[in-house]
N, C-alpha and C positions, 0 to 999 in steps of 0.2 A: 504493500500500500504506500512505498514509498510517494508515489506520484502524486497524491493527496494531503501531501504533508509541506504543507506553505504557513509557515510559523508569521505571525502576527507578531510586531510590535508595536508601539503607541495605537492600540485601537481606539482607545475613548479619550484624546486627544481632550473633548469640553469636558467631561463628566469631571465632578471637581469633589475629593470624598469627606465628609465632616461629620463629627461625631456630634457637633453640637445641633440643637433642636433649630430650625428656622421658622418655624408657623409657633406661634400661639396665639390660641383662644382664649379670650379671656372670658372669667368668669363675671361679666358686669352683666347689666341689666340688658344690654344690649351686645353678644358677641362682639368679638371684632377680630380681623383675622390681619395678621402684624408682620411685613418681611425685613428682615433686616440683613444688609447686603452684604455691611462687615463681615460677616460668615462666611460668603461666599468668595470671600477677595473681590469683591467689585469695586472699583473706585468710580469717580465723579458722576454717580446715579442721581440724579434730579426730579426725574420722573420715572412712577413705576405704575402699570395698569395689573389692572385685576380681571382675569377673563372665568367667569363664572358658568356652570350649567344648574340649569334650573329644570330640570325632565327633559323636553324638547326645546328647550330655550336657551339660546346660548348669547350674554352681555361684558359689556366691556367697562369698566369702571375704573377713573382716577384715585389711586390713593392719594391720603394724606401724609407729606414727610411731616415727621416729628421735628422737636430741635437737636433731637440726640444721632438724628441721620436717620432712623428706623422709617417703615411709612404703613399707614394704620388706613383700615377699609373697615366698618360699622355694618354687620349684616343688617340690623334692622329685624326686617321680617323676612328677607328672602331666605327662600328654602336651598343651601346650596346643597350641589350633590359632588360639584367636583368641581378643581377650581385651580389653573396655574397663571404664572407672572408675566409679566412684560418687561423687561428692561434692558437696556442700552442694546436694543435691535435682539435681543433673544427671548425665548422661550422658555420658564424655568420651572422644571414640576418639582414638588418641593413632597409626593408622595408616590407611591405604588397601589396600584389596583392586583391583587391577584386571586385568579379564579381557577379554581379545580373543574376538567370535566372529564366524566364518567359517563360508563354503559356498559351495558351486553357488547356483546360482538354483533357484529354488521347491520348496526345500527346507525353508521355514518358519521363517526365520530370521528377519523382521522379523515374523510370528506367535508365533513363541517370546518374541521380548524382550517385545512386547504383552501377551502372559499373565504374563511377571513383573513390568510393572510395573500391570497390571489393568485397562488401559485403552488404547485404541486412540490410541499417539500417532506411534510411526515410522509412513511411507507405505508399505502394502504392495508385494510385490517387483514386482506388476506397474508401480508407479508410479517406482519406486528406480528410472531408467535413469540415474540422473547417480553419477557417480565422489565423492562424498560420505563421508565417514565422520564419526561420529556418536557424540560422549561422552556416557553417559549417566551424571551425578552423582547418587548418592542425596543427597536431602537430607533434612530433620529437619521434626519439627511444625510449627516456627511457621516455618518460610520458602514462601517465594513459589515456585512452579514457574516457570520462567523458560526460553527460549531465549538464547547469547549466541555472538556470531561477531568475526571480524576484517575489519572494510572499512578499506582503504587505510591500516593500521596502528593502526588503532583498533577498539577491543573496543567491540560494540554489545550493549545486555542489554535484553531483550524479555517481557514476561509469555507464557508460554505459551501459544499460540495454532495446534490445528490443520491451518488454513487458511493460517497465515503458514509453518509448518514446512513444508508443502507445496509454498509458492512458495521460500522457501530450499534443497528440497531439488533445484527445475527451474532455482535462476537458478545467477548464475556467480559470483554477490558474495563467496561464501569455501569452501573446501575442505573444512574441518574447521567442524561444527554441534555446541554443548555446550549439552545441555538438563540444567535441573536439574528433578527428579521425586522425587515416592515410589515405592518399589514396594509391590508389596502381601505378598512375604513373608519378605523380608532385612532381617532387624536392621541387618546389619553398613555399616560406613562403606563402599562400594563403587563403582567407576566402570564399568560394563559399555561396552568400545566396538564398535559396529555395523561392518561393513565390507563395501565393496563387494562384489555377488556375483562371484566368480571366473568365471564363465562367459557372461555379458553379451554375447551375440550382434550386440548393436547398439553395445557398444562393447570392443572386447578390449584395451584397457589395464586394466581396470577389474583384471581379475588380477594385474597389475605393480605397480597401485596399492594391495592390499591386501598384498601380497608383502612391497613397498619399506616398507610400513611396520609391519609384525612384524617385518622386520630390522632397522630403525633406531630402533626403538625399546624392540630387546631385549625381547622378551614373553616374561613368564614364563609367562602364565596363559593357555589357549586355549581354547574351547569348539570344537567343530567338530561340528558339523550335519551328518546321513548323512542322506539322503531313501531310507527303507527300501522303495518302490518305483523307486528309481535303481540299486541299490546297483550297483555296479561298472563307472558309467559313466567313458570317457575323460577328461572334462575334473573329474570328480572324483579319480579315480585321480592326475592330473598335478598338482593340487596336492598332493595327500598327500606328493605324490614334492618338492616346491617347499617343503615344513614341512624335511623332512628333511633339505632343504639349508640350511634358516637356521642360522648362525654357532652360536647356542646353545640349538642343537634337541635338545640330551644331558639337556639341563636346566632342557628345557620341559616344565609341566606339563599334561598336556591331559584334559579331559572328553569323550568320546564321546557325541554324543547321536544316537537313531536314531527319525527321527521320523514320523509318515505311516503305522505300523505298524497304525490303525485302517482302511487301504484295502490293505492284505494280507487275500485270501482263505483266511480259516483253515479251508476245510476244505482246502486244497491245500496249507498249511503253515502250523505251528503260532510259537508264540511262540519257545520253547529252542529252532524250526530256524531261524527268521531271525535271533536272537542268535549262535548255532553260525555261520552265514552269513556273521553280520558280521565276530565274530572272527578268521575266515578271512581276511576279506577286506583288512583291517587287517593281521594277522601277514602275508601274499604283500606288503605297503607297507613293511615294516618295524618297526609299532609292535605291539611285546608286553606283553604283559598287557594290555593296552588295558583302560578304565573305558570300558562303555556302558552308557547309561540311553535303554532303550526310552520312548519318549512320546507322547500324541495332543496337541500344542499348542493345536490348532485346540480343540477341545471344552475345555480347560483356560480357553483365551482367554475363549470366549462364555461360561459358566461363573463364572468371577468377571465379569467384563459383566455379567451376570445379579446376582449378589450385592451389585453395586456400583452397579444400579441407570445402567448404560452402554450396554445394548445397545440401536443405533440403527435396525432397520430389522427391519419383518415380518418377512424371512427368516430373521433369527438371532433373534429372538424361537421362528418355529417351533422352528428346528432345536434352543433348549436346551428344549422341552415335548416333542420329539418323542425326544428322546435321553432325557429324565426321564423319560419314559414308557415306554420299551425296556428300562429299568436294574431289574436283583429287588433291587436295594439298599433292605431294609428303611425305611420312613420313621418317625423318631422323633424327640420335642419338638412343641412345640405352636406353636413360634415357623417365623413363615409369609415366604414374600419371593413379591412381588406379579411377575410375568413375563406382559405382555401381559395378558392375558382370565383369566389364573390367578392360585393361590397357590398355591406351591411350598414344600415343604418346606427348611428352610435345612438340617438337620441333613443331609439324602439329600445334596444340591445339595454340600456341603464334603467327605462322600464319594466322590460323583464325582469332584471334582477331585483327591483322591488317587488314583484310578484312572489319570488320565490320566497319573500316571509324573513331571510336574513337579516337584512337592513333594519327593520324590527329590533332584532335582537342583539346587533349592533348599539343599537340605542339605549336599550336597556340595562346592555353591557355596561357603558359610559353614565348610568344614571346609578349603577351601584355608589354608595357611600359609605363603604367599609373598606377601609384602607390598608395596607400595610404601611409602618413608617421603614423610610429607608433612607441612609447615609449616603447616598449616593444619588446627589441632584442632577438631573437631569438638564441639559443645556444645548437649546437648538436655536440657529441662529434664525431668526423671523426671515418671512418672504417679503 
């Protein structure tokens, strides 16, 4: 594997590392969320905005400099859910979002994270047979996409490569695989981690190892993947019931995703009856109110593939001209994206993909408000 081995120096070039805290809340009658730049090594900061999310609503807000240099923003009443800096032309996230996702097996799970980061990088679940779990780091413009592991106590960092994530995900050299990536529709500073499928017929630890490690790792933030033609299989049902015994399952936060709903036959049931379905199926588990967001991953996947100028093989070439060509979704703009033997309309092509229910979840992703803290500020230089 020599070929695969292109060592990294200075990759995070901006990332600046500090042990000390840079947000605080204060406990007045009214928040207020405080950055102070000292921390960061910043000098002659004069102005610093505040970019806030509020559910679907995204604002922009001047702080106030103190006299002491700091600069202080008063939430009032706004509900924020996530929220980074502006100053001297960059972007500074001053937190981490991370979210665990789970499932059975072929349930579309290493498809789903593929379509949000827009490009085929995890190895499909036919290929996943190893006990692996897999961090996925957003990273910012100007960094490098990278692989990085632990062999015999030492952290190895690899330019992103495929074919090497392939053989790391068959050999035995480390457990835990942390690639850093763009995705293609999360602002936010984010770690998405992959995790073994819980039902692994060819090897049944693979459930104790993804168990052992939402316990011990305290997860607040879960995705869990329903294959809407599975719905109420045994080795799904038995995890749900294995969530509900993690220590601090009261005050986990979870995302329902139901997905595969494009190989349900809607003349024999409708969309609100496999939602109703799920519901159901979820409250007889224990989990009420449950958040589900219906999805076609797969068509989302090839889809941006398509727009991104990724899709590798005749067959998903067809299948995104043959799905644009099934869709009444008006085509408008004059701007063209080139797919195999065609030009596709881009404007149609980005509609699509709101259909397939991701974008959604996308959304809701970015509207979590359970954070991890991290020493490790994030630094991108504004467009």
């Amino acid at each position: 594997m020599q070929k695969y081995e292109y060592k990294i120096n200075k990759l995070y070039k901006n990332e600046i590392k500090s042990k000390k805290t840079i947000i605080e809340m204060r406990g007045d009658m009214e928040k207020s969320i405080v950055f102070n730049p000292k921390k960061l090594f910043l000098r002659g900061v004069e102005k610093v905005e505040l970019s806030l999310t509020e559910k679907d609503r995204k604002s922009i807000h001047l702080m106030k400099k103190e006299e002491n240099g700091t600069f202080i923003f008063k939430l009032k009443d706004l509900n924020c859910m996530n929220y980074h800096f502006l100053a001297n032309e960059k972007k500074i996230y001053p937190h981490k979002l991370e979210i665990c996702v789970v499932s059975t097996m072929s349930s579309g799970k290493s498809t789903f994270i593929n379509a949000l980061l827009g490009k085929e990088i995890l190895p499909s679940e036919n290929e996943a047979c190893t006990g692996k779990i897999f961090k996925i780091n957003k990273i910012l413009s100007n960094q490098e996409e990278t692989i990085a592991f632990k062999e015999k106590e030492e952290i190895k960092r690899y330019y992103l490569n495929e074919e090497y994530l392939k053989y790391l995900n068959k050999d035995e050299i480390s457990t835990v695989i942390e690639i850093a990536s763009k995705f293609y529709n999360i602002e936010e500073n984010i770690t998405l981690i992959d995790t073994p499928g819980v039902n692994n017929s060819r090897n049944l630890e693979h459930r104790n190892i993804t168990y052992n490690f939402l316990k011990n790792n305290r997860t607040k933030n879960l995705i869990y993947i329903l294959n809407a033609t599975q719905l109420g299989v045994n080795d799904d049902r038995n995890f749900l019931l294995d969530i509900k015994e993690l220590p601090a399952h009261e005050s986990l936060n979870i995302i329902f995703i139901l997905n595969k709903i494009d190989e349900i036959d809607s003349e024999k049931e409708s969309l609100e009856e496999i939602l109703e379905n799920a519901k159901s199926y979820l409250l007889k588990n224990g989990f009420l109110e449950a958040q589900i967001y219906p999805i076609t991953a797969y068509n989302c996947k090839l889809l941006r593939y398509a727009l991104n100028n990724n899709l590798k093989t005749r067959g998903e070439i067809s299948k995104v001209i043959s799905y644009y060509d099934s869709s009444e979704t008006e085509e408008i703009g004059d701007e063209m994206i080139k797919v195999g033997p065609r030009y596709l309309c881009k404007n149609k092509l980005e509609k699509l993909i709101k259909q397939t229910g991701v974008p959604e979840v996308e959304l809701a992703i970015q509207n979590i408000n359970i954070f991890e803290p991290t020493f490790v500020t994030k630094i991108e230089r504004s467009k």
